[in-house]
C-alpha positions in Angstrom: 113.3 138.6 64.6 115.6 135.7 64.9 115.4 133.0 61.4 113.5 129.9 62.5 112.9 126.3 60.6 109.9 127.7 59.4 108.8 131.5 58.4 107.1 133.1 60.9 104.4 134.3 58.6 103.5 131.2 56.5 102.2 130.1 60.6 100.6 132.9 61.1 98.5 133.2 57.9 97.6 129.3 58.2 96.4 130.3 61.9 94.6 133.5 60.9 93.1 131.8 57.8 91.5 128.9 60.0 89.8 131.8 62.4 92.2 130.4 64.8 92.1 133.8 67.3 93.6 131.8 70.7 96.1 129.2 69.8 95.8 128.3 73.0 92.0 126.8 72.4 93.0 125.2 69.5 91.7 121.6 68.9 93.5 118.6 68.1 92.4 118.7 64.6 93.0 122.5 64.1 96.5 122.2 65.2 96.9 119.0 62.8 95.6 120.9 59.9 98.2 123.7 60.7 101.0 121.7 60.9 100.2 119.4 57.6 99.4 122.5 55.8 102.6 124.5 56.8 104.8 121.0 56.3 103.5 121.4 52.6 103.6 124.8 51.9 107.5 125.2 53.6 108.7 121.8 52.4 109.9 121.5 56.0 109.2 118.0 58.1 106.8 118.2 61.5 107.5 116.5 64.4 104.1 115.8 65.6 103.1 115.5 69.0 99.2 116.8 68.6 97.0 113.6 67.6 96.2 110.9 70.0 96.6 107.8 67.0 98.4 105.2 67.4 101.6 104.7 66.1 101.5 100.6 65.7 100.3 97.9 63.5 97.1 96.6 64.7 97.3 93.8 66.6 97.4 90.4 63.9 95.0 88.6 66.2 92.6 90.7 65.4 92.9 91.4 61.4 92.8 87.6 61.0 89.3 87.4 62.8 87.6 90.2 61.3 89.0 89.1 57.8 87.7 85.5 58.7 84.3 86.9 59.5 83.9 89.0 56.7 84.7 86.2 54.2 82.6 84.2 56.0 79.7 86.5 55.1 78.8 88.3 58.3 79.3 92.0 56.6 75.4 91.0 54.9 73.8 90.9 59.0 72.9 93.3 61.4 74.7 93.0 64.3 72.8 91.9 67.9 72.4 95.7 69.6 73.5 93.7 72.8 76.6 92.5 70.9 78.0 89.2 69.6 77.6 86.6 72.7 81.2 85.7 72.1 82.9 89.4 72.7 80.2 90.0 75.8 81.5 86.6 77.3 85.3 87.5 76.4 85.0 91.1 77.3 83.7 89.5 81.1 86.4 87.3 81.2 89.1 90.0 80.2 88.1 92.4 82.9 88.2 89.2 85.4 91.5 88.6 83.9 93.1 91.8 83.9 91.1 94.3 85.9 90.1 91.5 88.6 86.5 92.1 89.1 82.9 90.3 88.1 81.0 92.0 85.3 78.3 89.6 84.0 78.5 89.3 80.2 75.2 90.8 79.4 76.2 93.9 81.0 79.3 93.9 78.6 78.4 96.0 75.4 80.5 96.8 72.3 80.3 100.3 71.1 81.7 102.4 68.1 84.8 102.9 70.4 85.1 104.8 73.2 84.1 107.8 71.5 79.9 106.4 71.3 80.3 104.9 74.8 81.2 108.1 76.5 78.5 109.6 74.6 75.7 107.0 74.8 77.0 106.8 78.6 76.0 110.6 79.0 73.0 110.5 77.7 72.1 107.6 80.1 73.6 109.1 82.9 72.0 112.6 82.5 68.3 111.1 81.9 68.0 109.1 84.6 67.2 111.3 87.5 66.3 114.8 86.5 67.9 116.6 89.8 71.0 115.3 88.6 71.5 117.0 85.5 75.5 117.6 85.4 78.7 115.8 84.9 81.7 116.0 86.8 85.5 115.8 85.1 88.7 115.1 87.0 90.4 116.9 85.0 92.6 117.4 83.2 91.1 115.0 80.1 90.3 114.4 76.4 89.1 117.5 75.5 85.9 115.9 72.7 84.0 114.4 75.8 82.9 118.0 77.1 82.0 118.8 73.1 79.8 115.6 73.5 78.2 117.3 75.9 77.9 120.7 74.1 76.1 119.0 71.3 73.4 117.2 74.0 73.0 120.5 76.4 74.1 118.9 79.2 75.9 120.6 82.1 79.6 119.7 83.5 81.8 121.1 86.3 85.5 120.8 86.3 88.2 120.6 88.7 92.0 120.3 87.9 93.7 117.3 89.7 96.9 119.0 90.1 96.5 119.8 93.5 94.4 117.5 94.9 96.1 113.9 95.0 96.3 111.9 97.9 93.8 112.6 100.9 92.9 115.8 98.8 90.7 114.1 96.1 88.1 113.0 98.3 87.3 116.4 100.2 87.4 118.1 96.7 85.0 115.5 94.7 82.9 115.5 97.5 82.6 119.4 97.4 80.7 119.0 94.1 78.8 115.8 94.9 77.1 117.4 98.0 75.3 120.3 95.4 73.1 117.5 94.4 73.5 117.6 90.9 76.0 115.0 89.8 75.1 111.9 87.6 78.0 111.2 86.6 81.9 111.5 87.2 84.4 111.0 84.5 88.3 110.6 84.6 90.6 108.9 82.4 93.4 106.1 84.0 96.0 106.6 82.9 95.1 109.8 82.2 95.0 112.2 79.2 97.0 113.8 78.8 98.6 114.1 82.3 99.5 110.3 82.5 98.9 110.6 86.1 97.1 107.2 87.3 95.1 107.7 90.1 95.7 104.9 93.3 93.8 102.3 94.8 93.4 104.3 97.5 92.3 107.5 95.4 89.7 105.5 93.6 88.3 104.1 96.5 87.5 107.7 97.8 85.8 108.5 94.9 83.9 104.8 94.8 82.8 105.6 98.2 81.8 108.9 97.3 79.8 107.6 93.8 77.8 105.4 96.4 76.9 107.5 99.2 76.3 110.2 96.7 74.6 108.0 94.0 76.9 109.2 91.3 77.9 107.0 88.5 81.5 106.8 87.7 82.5 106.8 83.8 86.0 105.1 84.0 87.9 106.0 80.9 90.4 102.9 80.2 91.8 103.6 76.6 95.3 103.4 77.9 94.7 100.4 79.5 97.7 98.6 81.7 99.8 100.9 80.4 101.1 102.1 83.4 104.6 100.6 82.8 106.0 100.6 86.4 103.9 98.0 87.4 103.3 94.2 85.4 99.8 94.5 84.9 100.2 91.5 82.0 100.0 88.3 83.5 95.8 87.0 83.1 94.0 86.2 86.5 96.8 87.6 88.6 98.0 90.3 90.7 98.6 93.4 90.3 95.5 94.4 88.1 94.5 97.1 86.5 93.4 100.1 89.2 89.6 100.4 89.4 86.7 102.3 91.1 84.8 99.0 90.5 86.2 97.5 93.7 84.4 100.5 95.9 81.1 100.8 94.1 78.3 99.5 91.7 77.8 102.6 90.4 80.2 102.3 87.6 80.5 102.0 83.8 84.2 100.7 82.7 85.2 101.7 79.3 87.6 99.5 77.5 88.8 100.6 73.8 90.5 98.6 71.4 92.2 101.6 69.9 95.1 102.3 72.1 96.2 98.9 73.8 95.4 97.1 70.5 96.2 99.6 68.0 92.4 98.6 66.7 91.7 102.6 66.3 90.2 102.7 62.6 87.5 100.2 63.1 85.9 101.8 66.0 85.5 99.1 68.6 85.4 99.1 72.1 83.2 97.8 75.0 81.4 99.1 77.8 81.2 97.5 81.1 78.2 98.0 83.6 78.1 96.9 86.7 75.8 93.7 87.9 73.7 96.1 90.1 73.6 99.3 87.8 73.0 97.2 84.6 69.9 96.3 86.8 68.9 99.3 88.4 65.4 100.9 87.4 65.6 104.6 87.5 61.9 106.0 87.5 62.7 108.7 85.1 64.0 106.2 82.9 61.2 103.9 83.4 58.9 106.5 82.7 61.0 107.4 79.3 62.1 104.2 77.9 58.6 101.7 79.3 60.1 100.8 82.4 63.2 99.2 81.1 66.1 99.2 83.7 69.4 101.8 83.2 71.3 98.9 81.0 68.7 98.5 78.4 68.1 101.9 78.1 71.8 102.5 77.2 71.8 99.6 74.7 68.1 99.3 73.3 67.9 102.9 73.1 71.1 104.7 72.7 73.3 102.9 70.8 70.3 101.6 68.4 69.3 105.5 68.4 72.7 106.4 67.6 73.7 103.2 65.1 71.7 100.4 65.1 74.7 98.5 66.8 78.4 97.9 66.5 80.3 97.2 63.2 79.7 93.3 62.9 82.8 91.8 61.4 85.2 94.6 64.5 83.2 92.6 67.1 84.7 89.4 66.1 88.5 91.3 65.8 88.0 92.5 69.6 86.7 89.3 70.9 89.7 87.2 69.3 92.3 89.8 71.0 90.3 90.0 74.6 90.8 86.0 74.2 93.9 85.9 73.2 94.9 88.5 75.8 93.0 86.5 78.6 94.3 82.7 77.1 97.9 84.7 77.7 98.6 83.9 73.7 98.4 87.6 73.1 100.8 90.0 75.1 99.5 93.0 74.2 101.4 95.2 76.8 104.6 94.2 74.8 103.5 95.5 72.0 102.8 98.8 73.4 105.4 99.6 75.8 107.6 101.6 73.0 105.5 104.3 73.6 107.4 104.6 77.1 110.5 104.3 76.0 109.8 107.2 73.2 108.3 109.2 76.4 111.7 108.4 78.2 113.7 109.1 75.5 111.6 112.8 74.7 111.8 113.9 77.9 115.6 113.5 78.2 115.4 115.7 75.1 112.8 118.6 76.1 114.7 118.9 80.2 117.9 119.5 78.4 117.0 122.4 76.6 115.4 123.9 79.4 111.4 123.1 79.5 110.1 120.7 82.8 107.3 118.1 83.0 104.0 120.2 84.3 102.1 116.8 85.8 105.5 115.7 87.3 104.7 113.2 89.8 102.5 110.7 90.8 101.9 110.6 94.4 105.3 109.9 95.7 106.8 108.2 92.1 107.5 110.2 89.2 105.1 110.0 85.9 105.1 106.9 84.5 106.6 106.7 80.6 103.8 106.3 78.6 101.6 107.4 75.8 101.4 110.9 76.9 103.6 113.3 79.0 103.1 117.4 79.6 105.7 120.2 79.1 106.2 123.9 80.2 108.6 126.2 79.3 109.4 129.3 81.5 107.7 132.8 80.8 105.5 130.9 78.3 101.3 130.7 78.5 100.2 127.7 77.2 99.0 129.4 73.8 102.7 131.3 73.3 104.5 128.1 73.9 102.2 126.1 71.6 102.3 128.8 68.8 105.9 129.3 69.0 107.0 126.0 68.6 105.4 125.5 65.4 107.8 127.7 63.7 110.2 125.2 65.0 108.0 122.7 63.0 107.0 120.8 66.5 103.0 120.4 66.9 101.8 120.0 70.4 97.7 121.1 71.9 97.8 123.3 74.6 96.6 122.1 78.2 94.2 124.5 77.9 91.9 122.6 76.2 92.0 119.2 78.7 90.7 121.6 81.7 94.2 121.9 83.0 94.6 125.1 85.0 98.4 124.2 84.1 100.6 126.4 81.4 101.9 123.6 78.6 101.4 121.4 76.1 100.5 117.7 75.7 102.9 115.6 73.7 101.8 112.3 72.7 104.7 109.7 71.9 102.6 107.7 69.0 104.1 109.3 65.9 107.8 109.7 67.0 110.4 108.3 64.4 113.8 107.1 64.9 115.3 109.8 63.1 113.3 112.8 64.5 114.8 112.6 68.1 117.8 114.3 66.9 115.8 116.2 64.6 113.8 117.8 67.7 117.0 118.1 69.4 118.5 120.6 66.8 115.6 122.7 66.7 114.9 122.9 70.4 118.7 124.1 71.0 117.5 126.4 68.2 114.7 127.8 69.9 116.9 127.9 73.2 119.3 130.2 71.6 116.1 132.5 70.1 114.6 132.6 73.5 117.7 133.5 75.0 
């Protein structure tokens, strides 16, 4: 057995002592648990690639707001379950700005990030016709959202997008929509981890679809604009953001403040109903919740079911920023656009030394630089790759665990330091000449 930056057997007991059997169904956190614990006990530094955090200051904007608020007193209220007025009439005008569609302000919510929208969204979603008791992921995605749904006994169906871009996506959503049993449909754009973004054109299959099928779509947008081939930062102009919400009113945007603010430890983010869906009376909702329409029901009842509202003082830190980013004071896409130069600069890195991009293309472009990217490595599984390149002190989840069908890994840009890209270029040449 070939020497490697870290002993083969202080991985393997870490693994083994965690129950880890399939390294390949490893979670995020599992994998970040090996990789601190084998950095310690080898005294050798990880390059880590496994947690989604980001890697930036949070945005100033913000901080000064929130600290403002707080020493103005607000940490001694409870916050409105609908939300502060302000960040519903900002979080309207930011998706105006930026996404280029009408979402009244009441229908705009703030939630405990992303993370309790997607969750409060299900439950919504699953209650309010009981024919339709089961979720549909384009997948590949973030991997907690189907745990969310573990923990509530609700049913999902999967598909891999891999193969079905283009003219494809319709026939195959479609395929599961005609069953019957769909609430709700969930993808991420950009996605994670792929960083494929689905098109206009794509999203207006599935909007059409959502309608004549009376699905709701869950749009994920925590990476949002940050599809860096296109300028998707100048306020109330074109391009904007890609979104189903031009093809239906079935839809529930989900905007986080953790990615393209760097806002992640105060859990804030907002979700956006539509007009006609905020609206909408669903008699097995009615019959639940006393006759109170599907918008209502997600804020009067799940979120204050779940926490009594939104952290007061983060509401006032994500309405300064959508302001700011809508006034044009705030350019938050410059902030974040390292992350695609570290993906451009990684990749050049991992193709030398022999492994290829798995999601490769977008349509007729290649991937976008961004936050994410995937990588394969010949003759490996997904699980062999992942486990094998912790000995090489590099921490990566498999694809396994996003729904991918693909054999790979997700890398994620947020950590990277200056220093570590020649770092990972010694020990990939190292693992290169092991494998050979």
């Amino acid at each position: 057995m070939k020497p490697t930056p870290i002993k083969r057997e202080i991985v393997d007991q870490l693994i083994s002592g965690l129950g880890i059997q399939d390294f390949s169904k490893a979670t995020i956190r599992e994998v970040k648990q090996v990789a601190a614990m084998a950095e310690k006990a080898s005294g050798v530094e990880y390059i880590k690639m496994e947690m989604g955090i980001p890697g930036l200051p949070a945005a100033q904007v913000g901080v000064d707001a929130q600290v403002k608020a707080l020493r103005d007193g607000i940490a001694h209220s409870y916050p409105d379950i609908q939300g502060l007025p302000e960040l519903k009439r900002e979080a309207s005008r930011f998706v105006k700005a930026f996404i280029g569609v009408d979402v009244a302000a009441e229908g705009c919510v703030p939630v405990c990030g992303s993370m309790q929208g997607t969750f409060a969204s299900f439950l919504t979603c699953s209650q309010a016709d009981h024919r339709r008791d089961t979720v549909l992921f384009i997948d590949p995605g973030f991997p907690v959202q189907k745990m969310q749904l573990q923990v509530q006994g609700v049913k999902y169906e999967t598909f891999d997008v891999y193969d079905y871009r283009g003219a494809k996506l319709g026939p195959k959503v479609e395929s599961y929509l005609r069953q019957g049993n769909i609430c709700a449909i969930v993808y991420s754009n950009p996605n994670n981890p792929s960083w494929v973004c689905l098109t206009e054109d794509e999203l207006q299959q599935i909007g059409r679809l959502a309608t004549q099928y009376d699905a709701i779509v869950m749009e994920d947008l925590a990476y949002f604009a940050m599809d860096f081939r296109q300028d998707l930062s100048v306020p109330f102009q074109p391009p904007y953001q890609p979104t189903v919400a031009r093809y239906t009113d079935n839809c529930m945007l989900l905007i986080s403040g953790s990615k393209a603010f760097s806002y992640a430890g105060e859990r804030i983010g907002v979700v956006c109903i539509s007009d006609k869906l905020f609206h909408r009376h669903y008699p097995d909702l009615a019959a639940r919740y006393e006759g109170l329409p599907f918008g209502l029901v997600f804020s009067t009842r799940m979120l204050y079911a779940l926490s009594s509202g939104t952290s007061h003082s983060a509401q006032y830190a994500m309405a300064a920023m959508l302001r700011a980013a809508s006034d044009g004071t705030f350019h938050f896409r410059d902030d974040v656009r390292v992350y695609g130069e570290r993906a451009r600069r990684l990749k050049e890195i991992f193709l030398r030394h022999g492994f290829h991009i798995v999601y490769d293309r977008d349509m007729d472009q290649p991937i976008a630089d961004g936050f994410y990217f995937t990588i394969g490595y010949p003759g490996m599984t997904s699980g062999q790759l992942a486990h094998e390149l912790m000995y090489y002190g590099v921490s990566a989840i498999s694809l396994t665990t996003t729904g991918s069908h693909q054999e790979g890994l997700r890398v994620c840009t947020s950590f990277i330091e200056d220093h570590q890209y020649q770092l990972l270029d010694e020990r990939l040449a190292n693992f290169g000449r092991n494998e050979e």
